[in-house]
MITORMAR-871333 format. One record per residue (C-alpha): residue in three letters; y, x, z. Coordinates in steps of 0.2 Angstrom, whole numbers, plus 5000, padded with zeros to 4 digits. Example, Ala and Ser with C-alpha at 12.3 -4.5 7.8 and 13.67 -1.06 7.14 Angstrom:
REM MITORMAR-871333
Ala497850625039Ser499550685036
REM end
This chain:
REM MITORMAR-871333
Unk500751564995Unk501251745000Unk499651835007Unk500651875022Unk500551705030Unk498751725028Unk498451915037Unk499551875052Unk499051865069Unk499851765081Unk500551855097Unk499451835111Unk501251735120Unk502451585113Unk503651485121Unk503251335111Unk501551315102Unk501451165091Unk499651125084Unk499651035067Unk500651055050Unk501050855048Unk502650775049Unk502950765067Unk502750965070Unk503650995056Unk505150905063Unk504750955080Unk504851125076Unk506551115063Unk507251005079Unk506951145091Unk507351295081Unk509251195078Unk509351175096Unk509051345102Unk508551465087Unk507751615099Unk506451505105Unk504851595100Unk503951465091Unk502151445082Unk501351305072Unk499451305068Unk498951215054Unk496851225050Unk497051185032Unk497751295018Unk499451195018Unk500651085026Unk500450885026Unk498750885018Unk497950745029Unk498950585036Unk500450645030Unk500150675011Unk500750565000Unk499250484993Unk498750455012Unk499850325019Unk501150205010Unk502450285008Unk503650135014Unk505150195023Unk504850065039Unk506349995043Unk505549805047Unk506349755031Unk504649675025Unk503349695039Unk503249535046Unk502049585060Unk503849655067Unk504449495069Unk503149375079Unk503549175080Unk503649105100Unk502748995106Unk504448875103Unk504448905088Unk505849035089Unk505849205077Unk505849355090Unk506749515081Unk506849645094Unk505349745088Unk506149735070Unk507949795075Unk507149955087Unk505949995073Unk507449985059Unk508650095070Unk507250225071Unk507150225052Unk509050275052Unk508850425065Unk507450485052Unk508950475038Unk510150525049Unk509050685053Unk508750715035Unk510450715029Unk510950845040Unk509550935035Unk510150905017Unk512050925021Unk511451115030Unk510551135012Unk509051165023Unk508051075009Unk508651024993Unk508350904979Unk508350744990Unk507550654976Unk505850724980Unk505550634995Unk506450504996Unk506950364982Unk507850154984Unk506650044981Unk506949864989Unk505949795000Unk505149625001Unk504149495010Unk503049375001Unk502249215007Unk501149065001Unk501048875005Unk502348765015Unk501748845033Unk502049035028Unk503648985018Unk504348885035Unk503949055045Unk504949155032Unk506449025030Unk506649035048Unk506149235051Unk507749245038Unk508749145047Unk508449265064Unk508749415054Unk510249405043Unk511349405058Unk511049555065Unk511849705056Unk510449805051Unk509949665041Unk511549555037Unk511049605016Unk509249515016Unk509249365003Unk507949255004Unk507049134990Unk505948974986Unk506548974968Unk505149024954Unk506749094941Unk507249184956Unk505849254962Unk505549284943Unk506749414943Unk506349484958Unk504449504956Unk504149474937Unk502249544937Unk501949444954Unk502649254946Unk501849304929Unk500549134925Unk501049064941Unk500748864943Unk502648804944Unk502148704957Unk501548824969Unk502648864983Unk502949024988Unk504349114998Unk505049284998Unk506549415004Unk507249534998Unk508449685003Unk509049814991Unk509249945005Unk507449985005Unk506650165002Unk504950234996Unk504550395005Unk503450554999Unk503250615018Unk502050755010Unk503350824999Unk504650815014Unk503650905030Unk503151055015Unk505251065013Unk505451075029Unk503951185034Unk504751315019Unk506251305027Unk505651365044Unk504451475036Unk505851565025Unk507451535035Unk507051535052Unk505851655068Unk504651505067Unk502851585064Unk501651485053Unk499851495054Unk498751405041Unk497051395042Unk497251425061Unk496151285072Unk496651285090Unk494951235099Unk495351205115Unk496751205128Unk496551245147Unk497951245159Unk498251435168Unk498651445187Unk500451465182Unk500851325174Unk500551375157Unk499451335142Unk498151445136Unk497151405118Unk495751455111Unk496451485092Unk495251525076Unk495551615061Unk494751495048Unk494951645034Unk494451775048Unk493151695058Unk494351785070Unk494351705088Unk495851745101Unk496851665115Unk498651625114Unk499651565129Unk501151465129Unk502451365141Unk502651205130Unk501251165119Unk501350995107Unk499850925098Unk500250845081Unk498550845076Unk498450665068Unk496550615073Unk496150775080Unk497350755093Unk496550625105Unk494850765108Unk496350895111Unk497450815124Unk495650775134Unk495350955133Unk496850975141Unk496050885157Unk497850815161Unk497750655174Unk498850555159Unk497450575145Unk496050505155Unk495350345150Unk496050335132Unk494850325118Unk494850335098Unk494250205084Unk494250285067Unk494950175052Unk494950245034Unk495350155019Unk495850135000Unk497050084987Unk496949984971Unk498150114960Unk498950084942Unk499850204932Unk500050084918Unk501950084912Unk501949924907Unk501549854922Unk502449964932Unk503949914923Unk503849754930Unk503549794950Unk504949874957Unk504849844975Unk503749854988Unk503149684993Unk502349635011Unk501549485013Unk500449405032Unk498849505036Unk497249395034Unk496349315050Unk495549455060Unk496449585049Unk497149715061Unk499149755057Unk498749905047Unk497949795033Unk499249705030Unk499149675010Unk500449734998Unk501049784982Unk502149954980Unk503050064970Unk502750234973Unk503750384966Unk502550544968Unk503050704962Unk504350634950Unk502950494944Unk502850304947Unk501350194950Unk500850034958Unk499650034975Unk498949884983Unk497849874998Unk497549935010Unk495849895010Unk494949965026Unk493550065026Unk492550165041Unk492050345046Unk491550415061Unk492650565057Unk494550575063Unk495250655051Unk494750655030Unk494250825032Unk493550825047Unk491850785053Unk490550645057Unk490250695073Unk492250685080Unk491950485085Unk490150525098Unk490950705101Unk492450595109Unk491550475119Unk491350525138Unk491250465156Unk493250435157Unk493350325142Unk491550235139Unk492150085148Unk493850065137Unk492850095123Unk491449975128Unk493149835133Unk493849855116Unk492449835105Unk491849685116Unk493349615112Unk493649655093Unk492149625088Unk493049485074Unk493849665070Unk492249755067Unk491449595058Unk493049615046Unk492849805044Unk490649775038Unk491549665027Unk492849785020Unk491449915018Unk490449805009Unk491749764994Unk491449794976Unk493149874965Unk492749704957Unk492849614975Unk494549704977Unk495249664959Unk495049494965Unk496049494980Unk497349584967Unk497449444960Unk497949334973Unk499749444970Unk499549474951Unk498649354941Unk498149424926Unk497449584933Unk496349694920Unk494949784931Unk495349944920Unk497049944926Unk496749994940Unk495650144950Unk495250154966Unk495950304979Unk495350344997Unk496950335007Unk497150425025Unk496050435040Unk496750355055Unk496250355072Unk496850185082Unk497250205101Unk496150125114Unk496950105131Unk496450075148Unk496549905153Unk496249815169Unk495649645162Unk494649685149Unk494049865152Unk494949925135Unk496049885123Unk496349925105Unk498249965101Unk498849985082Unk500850075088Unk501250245092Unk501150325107Unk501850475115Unk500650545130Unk501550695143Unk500950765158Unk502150755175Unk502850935172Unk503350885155Unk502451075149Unk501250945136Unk501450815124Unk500450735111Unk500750595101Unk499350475095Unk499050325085Unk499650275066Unk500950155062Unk502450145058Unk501950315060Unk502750455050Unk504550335047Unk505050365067Unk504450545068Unk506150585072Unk506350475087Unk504650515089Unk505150705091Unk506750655102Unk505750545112Unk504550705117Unk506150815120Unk506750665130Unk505350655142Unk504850885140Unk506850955141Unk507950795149Unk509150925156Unk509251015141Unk509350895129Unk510850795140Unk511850975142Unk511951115131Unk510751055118Unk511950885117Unk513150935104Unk512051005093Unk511050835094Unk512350735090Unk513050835075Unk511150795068Unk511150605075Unk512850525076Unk511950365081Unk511150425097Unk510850325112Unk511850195104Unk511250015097Unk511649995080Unk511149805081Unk512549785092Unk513749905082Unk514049825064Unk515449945060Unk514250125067Unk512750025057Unk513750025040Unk514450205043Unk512950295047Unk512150185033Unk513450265020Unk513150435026Unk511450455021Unk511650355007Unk512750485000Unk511650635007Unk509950565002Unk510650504984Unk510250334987Unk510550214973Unk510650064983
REM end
């Protein structure tokens, strides 16, 4: 890291200030700087390095959420019927990210596509006749619509045995089990992808970067602007810095900075902190013999997030198995953050939403004691439940990322938990923030356009509309209802990203 990054002061004004060095600034700020590069731009990142919390590799799972596999997407009515619609919107904003970053690779913006992003098919796996009647029919729903007309589905053991060799190893013939699979699946390193684009901005474009710069605190000014109190972490240096637009891309730390902000669209909302861990082989041999990522249904009480599964993962050119994720609890919102961040965000606007959720999740809280609780030998077991024969010195166990759950107003219930994404802007559309977890760092793009949507409306639908399109050929069209757009778009960044599909 050049020692320049390190001895320069931010200018006391920016047009844009975006706080945090994750996924979603970094793609904020490449977005931005496409659309109008003499925008005067600033990112502030308190670590040392881009992507080091709920973006690095290690800290989430890497799956490239296009609804392929997760079958809490893809609820069953009360009739019985399969209901897709949250599948197909989540898939279609998997594409955007692809689309996004094959222009990014096409521009040679970033290189080496390889890096970050890697085929790997997707599956879902289930167990007993119940599960295996859901997935038959969840199949039947699905492979009509184009985004996922190339799903296969399963009962057969000699199928599934070569699909999921290390999965059907000592299995009981008569067990039944039921799985899809679609080859169009990818594993993502968002870590190694946000520090591409973060070089690129840093080396090839006016975009300041500041590590090791913490924003403290953010007040609005009389004339409609923002002003922040910004330290030098290095420096112990402390100034202000004032700005028109300012996005917080904080990951955990971004609930206790958009209540700073005092606006009327952040009262009420509250923060539960849910860490975990994954069970992690490097083992070749086993390796060899898992070459998917494979979703199966979250236990009773289990919030989305801990659905279980057992994935590939290609990390800085090496592959490795992960299971889990197995939950875990800390009152800090971030894994370098601190113990105080949970009581530090309670206060009189959001007591009563955060008393409503817990009163009503407290089968959640029961499961997370239980979680806590486990022994490595605890986990191997539930390994087991996917890979028979599992050896206890196979595998270690890694901390994965710290994430901080949404809790909502709610009329009925005082508060409610949510486990989506959400995107929070004041009236005059000069702040956003974006909080929550999954699917998370797969829909930044949309994410991104979705705050440029709601923050520059008229710029974005006139002279910024080109430029927007050459970047997303897909926009504001519905690729579930365009099969020949789907397979277009599809091969394009098939081609760009080097997929082997």
């Amino acid at each position: 890291m050049p020692n320049s990054i390190l001895s320069r002061t931010p200018k006391p004004k920016y047009d844009v200030v975006l706080i945090g060095g994750g996924i979603m600034s970094a793609t904020l700020a490449t977005l931005l700087h496409e659309f109008d590069p003499g925008l005067e731009i600033a990112i502030f990142e308190r670590l040392g390095r881009f992507a080091k919390e709920s973006t690095a590799a290690w800290n989430n799972a890497g799956t490239g959420h296009s609804a392929f596999c997760e079958l809490n997407y893809t609820p069953e009515n009360e009739d019985g019927t399969i209901d897709i619609s949250k599948a197909e919107k989540i898939a279609e904003q998997f594409e955007i990210s692809k689309q996004f970053w094959s222009y990014l690779v096409d521009k040679k913006y970033i290189s080496t596509p390889s890096d970050f992003i890697n085929s790997c098919a997707h599956m879902s796996l289930v167990f007993g006749e119940k599960d295996a009647e859901y997935l038959k029919k969840r199949h039947e729903a699905m492979k009509d619509s184009p985004l996922f007309s190339a799903m296969e589905f399963s009962t057969d053991h000699n199928q599934l045995r070569e699909w999921i060799p290390l999965v059907m190893n000592k299995r009981n013939e008569s067990e039944v089990l039921a799985a899809t699979k679609i080859d169009l699946g990818t594993d993502v390193n968002f870590g190694s992808l946000t520090r591409k684009m973060g070089r690129h901005l840093l080396e090839d474009s006016n975009v300041e970067v500041f590590l090791y710069h913490e924003v403290k605190d953010i007040d609005p000014r009389e004339d409609g602007k923002w002003e922040m109190k910004v330290k030098d972490r290095i420096h112990s240096h402390k100034q202000e810095v004032v700005a028109d637009f300012v996005f917080i891309g904080a990951g955990g730390y971004a609930l206790p900075l958009l209540e700073s902000s005092e606006i009327k669209e952040s009262e009420g909302y509250g923060g539960f902190p849910v860490s975990g861990e994954w069970l992690v082989t490097h083992n070749p041999e086993l390796v060899e013999k898992h070459q998917a990522k494979v979703y199966t249904q979250a236990t009773v009480d289990a919030p989305p997030m801990s659905v279980p599964h057992l994935d590939l993962r290609i990390i800085d050119g090496e592959k490795a198995l992960l299971f889990g994720p197995f939950a875990g609890f800390s009152t800090k919102f971030l894994k370098e953050g601190n113990y105080l961040d949970l009581p530090a965000s309670v206060n009189t606007k959001n007591i009563k939403s955060l008393f409503g959720a817990w009163w009503h999740n407290i089968p959640l809280t029961k499961y997370l004691v239980q979680q806590v609780a486990m022994t490595k030998a605890q986990r191997i077991q539930h390994l087991r439940e996917f890979v028979k024969d599992a050896k206890e010195e196979d595998w270690e166990l890694k901390v994965a990322g710290q994430r901080v759950q949404i809790i909502k107003k709610d009329e009925k219930h005082g508060g409610k938990l949510e486990f989506g994404t959400e995107v929070v802007v004041n009236k005059q559309g000069t702040i956003a923030s974006l909080l929550g977890a999954s699917p998370g760092a797969s829909t930044a793009v949309f994410a991104m356009i979705n705050v440029l949507e709601k923050c520059f409306p008229e710029k974005l639908n006139g002279e910024w509309r080109e430029k927007l399109l050459e970047m997303i050929p897909s926009y504001g069209q519905k690729l579930a209802e365009n099969p020949e757009l789907t397979e277009k778009i599809r091969a394009y960044s098939k081609e760009k990203l080097e997929l082997k599909y």
